[in-house]
N, C-alpha and C positions, 0 to 999 in steps of 0.2 A: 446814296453813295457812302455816308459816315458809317452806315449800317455795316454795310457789307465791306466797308477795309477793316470795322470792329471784329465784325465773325471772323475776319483772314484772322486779326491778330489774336484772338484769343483759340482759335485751330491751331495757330502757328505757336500759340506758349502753350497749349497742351501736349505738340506734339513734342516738343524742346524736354518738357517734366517728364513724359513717356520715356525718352532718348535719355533724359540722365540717369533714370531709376535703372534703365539696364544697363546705362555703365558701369553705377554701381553694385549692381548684382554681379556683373562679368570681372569687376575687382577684387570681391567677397567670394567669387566661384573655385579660385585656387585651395581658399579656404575649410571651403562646405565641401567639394566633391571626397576629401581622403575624410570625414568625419564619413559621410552616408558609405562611402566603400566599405568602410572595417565596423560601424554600427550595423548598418542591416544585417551580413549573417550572424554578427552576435548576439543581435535581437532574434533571430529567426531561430537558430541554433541552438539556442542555452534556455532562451527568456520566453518560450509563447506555452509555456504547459507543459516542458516534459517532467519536470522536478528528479532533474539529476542531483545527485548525491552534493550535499555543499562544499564539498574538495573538489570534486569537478565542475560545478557552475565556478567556485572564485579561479579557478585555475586555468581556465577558458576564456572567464572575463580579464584575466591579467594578461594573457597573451593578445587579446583581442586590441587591448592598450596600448600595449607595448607595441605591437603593430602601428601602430596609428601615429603613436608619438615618433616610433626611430623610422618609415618609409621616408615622412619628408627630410627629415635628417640628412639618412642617407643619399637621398635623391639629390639633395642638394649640394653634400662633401662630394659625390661622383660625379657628379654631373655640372658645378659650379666650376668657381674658376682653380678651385684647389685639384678638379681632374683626379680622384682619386682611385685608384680600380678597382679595390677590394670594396669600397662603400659604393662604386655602381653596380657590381655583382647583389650585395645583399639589397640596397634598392631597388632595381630594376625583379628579382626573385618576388620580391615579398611583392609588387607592384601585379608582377604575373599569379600568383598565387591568391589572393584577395578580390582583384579584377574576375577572375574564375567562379571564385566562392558567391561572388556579390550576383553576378551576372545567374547561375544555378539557383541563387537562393530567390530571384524572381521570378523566374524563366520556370522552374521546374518545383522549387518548393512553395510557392503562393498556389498556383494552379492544384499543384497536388494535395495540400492540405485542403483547399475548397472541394475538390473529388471526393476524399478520404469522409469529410465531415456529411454530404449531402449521402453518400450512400451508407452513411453509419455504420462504418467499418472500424470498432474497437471504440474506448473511450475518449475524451480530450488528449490524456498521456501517450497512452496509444500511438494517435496521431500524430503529434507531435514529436513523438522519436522517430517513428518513422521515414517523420519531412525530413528530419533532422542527419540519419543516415543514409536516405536517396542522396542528397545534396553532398554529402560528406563522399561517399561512392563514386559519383557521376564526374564529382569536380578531382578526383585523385586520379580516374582514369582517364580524365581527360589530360589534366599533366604532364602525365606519364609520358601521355601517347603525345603531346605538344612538344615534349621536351625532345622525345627521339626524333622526331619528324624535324626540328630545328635544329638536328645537330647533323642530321645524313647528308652526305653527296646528294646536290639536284637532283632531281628526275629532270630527261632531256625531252622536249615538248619540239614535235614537228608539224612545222606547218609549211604549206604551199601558198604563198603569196602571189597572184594576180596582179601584174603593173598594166598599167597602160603607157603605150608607148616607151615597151621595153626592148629594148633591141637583141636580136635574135640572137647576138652573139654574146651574150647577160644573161641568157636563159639558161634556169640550171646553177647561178651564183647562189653560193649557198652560203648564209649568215647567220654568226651564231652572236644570240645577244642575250649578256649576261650585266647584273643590275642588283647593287643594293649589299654588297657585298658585305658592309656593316663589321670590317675590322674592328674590333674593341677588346672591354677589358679581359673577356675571356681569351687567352692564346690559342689559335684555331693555325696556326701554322700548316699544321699539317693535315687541316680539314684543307686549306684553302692550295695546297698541292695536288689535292685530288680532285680538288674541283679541276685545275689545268688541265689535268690528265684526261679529266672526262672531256674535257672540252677540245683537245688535241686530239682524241679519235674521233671526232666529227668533220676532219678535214675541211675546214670552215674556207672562203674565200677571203672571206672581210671577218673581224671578229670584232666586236660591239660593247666598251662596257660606258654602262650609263649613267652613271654617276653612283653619291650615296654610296662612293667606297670604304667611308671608316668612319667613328666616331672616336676622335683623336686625332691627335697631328700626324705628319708624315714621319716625323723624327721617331714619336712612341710606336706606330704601327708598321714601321717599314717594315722589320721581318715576316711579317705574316704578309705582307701586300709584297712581298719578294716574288713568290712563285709565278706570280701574274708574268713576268719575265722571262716564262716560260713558254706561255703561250706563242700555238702558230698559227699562222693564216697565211694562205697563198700570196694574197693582193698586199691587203692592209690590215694592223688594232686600230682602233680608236676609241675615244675617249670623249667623252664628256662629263664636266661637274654638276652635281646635285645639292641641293640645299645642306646638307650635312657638312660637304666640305668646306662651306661657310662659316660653320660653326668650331673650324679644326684648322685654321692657316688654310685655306686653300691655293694658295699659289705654290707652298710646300708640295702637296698633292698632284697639280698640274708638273712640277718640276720634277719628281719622283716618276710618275708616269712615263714622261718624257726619257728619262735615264734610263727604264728599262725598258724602254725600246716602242714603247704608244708612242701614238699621234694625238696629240690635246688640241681636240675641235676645237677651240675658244672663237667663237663668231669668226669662221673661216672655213671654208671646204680642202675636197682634195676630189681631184679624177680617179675611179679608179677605171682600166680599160679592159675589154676582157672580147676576144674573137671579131677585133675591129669596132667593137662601139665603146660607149664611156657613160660611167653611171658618177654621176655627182653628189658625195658623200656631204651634208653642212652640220656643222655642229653650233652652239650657241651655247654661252655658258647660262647657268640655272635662273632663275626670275628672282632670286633671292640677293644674286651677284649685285643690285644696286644699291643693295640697304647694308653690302657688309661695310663700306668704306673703302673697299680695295682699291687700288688705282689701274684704273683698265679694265674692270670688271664690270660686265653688266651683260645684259641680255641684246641681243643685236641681229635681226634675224636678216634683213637685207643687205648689213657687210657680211654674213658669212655667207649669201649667195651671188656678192659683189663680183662681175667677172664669168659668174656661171652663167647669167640669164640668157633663158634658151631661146630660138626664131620660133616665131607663133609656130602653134602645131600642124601638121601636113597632115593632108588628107591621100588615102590610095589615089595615084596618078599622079600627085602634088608631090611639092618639098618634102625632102625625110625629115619624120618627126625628130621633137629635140632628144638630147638625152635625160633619159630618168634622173628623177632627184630623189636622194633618202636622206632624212635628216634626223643623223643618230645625235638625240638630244632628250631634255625633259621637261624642255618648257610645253606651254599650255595651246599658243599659237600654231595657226594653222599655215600649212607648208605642203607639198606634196605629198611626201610618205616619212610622216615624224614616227620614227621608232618610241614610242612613249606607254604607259603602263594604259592610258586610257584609249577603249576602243569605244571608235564612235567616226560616222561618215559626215563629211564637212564639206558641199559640193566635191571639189576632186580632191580632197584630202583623207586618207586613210590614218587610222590608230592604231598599232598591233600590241596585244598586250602582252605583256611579262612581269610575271611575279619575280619579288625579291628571290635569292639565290640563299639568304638571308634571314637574319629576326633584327629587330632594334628591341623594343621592349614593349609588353612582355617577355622573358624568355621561353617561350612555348607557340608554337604553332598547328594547331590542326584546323582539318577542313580547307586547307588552303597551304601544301606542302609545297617546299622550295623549287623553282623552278629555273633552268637554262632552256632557250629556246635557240633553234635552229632553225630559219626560214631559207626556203628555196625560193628564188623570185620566179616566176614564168611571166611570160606576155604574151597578152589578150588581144582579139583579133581588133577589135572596134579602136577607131582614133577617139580622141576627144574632141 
């Protein structure tokens, strides 16, 4: 018996030594991650054999410095409590640009110098310029192409959505849901008016935005979050907050919403009715809502359905089924039909995904351009 509560306890202080070593690795990581970002392509770039001229290696290596010393700088004046814009623009750029460089100079320059060298294509220098301009190429046109791609009107994404126990007169509601909207320090005023636009020829029933509207308070981004005021829907907007609004006053945000004409889910529903039946809209503020300190704020998924719960489900010949539930929100928990970015089937719970509309940082997006989505609901023969 002394045996065996000794093994527990020296398991149990190994695994304690294990547990702090990576706390403080994950301490130390804010640290190490921006040194290996801005070292490795300038080890890769300058330093493995090309023997560029010595005004171009020191002239390289000084930017490569300077990079490394002013991102956190700026990241910090931008993004701290000083809220700066002009230092989150050069942050947030150099963060995108580096991030690019770091990620090609393993991804495409390690593999391709190991190619280069096995089929003995040219000498060490050779090689080495070569990595050195694929990776320089590859990562400018990706930029390029990131940069436009984050700066255009959505592309509108349609989908047909499947309810069960949607009622026949809901069939054909067509919902446009739009996410991550990411006001900041760039002035997009008038990107985010044509978002409207685009969003008003869709004839939406219900229109959906999902939090992750700005990064900033309501006071600094109201003119660009103005046009949203534009927006129309037959039924209903609604609203829910995302983790960013936490970080930006978010009861500012709910309150600006509110002004110009949304509805702020905050752990509560709404009907909406449509050819004699009724779909149950719940909102729930973001999973972040309890750590910001706010008062009233937190995530609450059974009082925003307080009031809606449906009679067990009918079966053909039985009781009419209840009414559909959709719960335009972004938490994590399982709900009938959570409007949320993650798709994934949770017994009767469905995902539908949607990309931001949007970039936070990096500024550049490709392989995965802005997206507004439009679902049309129908309903499926089978009850639950």
């Amino acid at each position: 018996m002394t045996d065996t509560s000794e093994t527990r306890s020296a398991d149990s202080a190994a695994h304690a030594t294990q547990q702090g070593r990576l706390h403080r690795l994950m301490r130390y990581l804010p640290l190490i991650a921006p040194v290996l970002l801005w070292t490795v392509p300038c080890w890769l770039l300058l330093h493995t054999g090309q023997h560029w001229p010595l005004p171009v290696t020191l002239a390289g290596t000084a930017l490569f410095a300077l990079g490394l010393i002013g991102m956190p700088l700026a990241m910090v004046r931008g993004h701290g409590r000083r809220q700066q814009d002009w230092a989150a623009i050069v942050g947030d750029t150099l963060l995108g640009t580096i991030w690019t460089l770091f990620a090609w100079s393993v991804v495409l320059g390690v593999p391709l110098r190991l190619a280069l060298t096995v089929t003995g294509v040219g000498d060490g220098q050779d090689r080495a310029r070569i990595v050195t301009w694929a990776v320089l190429g590859a990562a400018t046109v990706l930029l390029t192409w990131g940069y436009a791609e984050a700066r255009r009107v959505p592309r509108v994404r349609r989908l047909d959505v499947q309810l069960p126990r949607l009622g026949a007169g809901l069939d054909g509601t067509r919902v446009v849901l739009i996410t991550d909207t990411h006001y900041g320090p760039l002035d997009r005023a008038r990107w985010s008016a044509r978002v409207c636009e685009t969003v008003n020829t869709l004839k939406a029933d219900l229109v959906c935005h999902t939090g992750d509207i700005a990064d900033g308070t309501a006071e600094r981004r109201r003119a660009q979050a103005a046009p949203l005021g534009t927006v129309q829907a037959t039924r209903a907007r609604v609203y829910v907050t995302g983790n960013h609004e936490y970080y930006s006053e978010a009861q500012g945000w709910v309150d600006l919403m509110d002004e110009l004409g949304w509805e702020p889910l905050r752990n509560r529903h709404l009907l909406l009715e449509r050819g004699g039946d009724t779909l149950v809209v719940a909102g729930v503020d973001d999973v972040t809502a309890e750590s910001s300190g706010l008062a009233g704020h937190g995530a609450h998924l059974a009082g925003a359905l307080h009031g809606a719960a449906p009679a067990p489900p009918g079966r053909p010949g039985g009781p009419p089924p209840p009414p559909a539930q959709a719960d335009a929100r972004r938490g994590g928990m399982a709900a009938p039909l959570p409007l949320t970015r993650a798709q994934r089937r949770r017994s009767a719970s469905r995902r539908v995904v949607n990309r931001s509309v949007w970039l936070v940082t990096p500024r550049t997006r490709y392989a995965c351009g802005p997206c507004a989505a439009i679902r049309t609901w129908v309903p499926v023969c089978s009850w639950d």
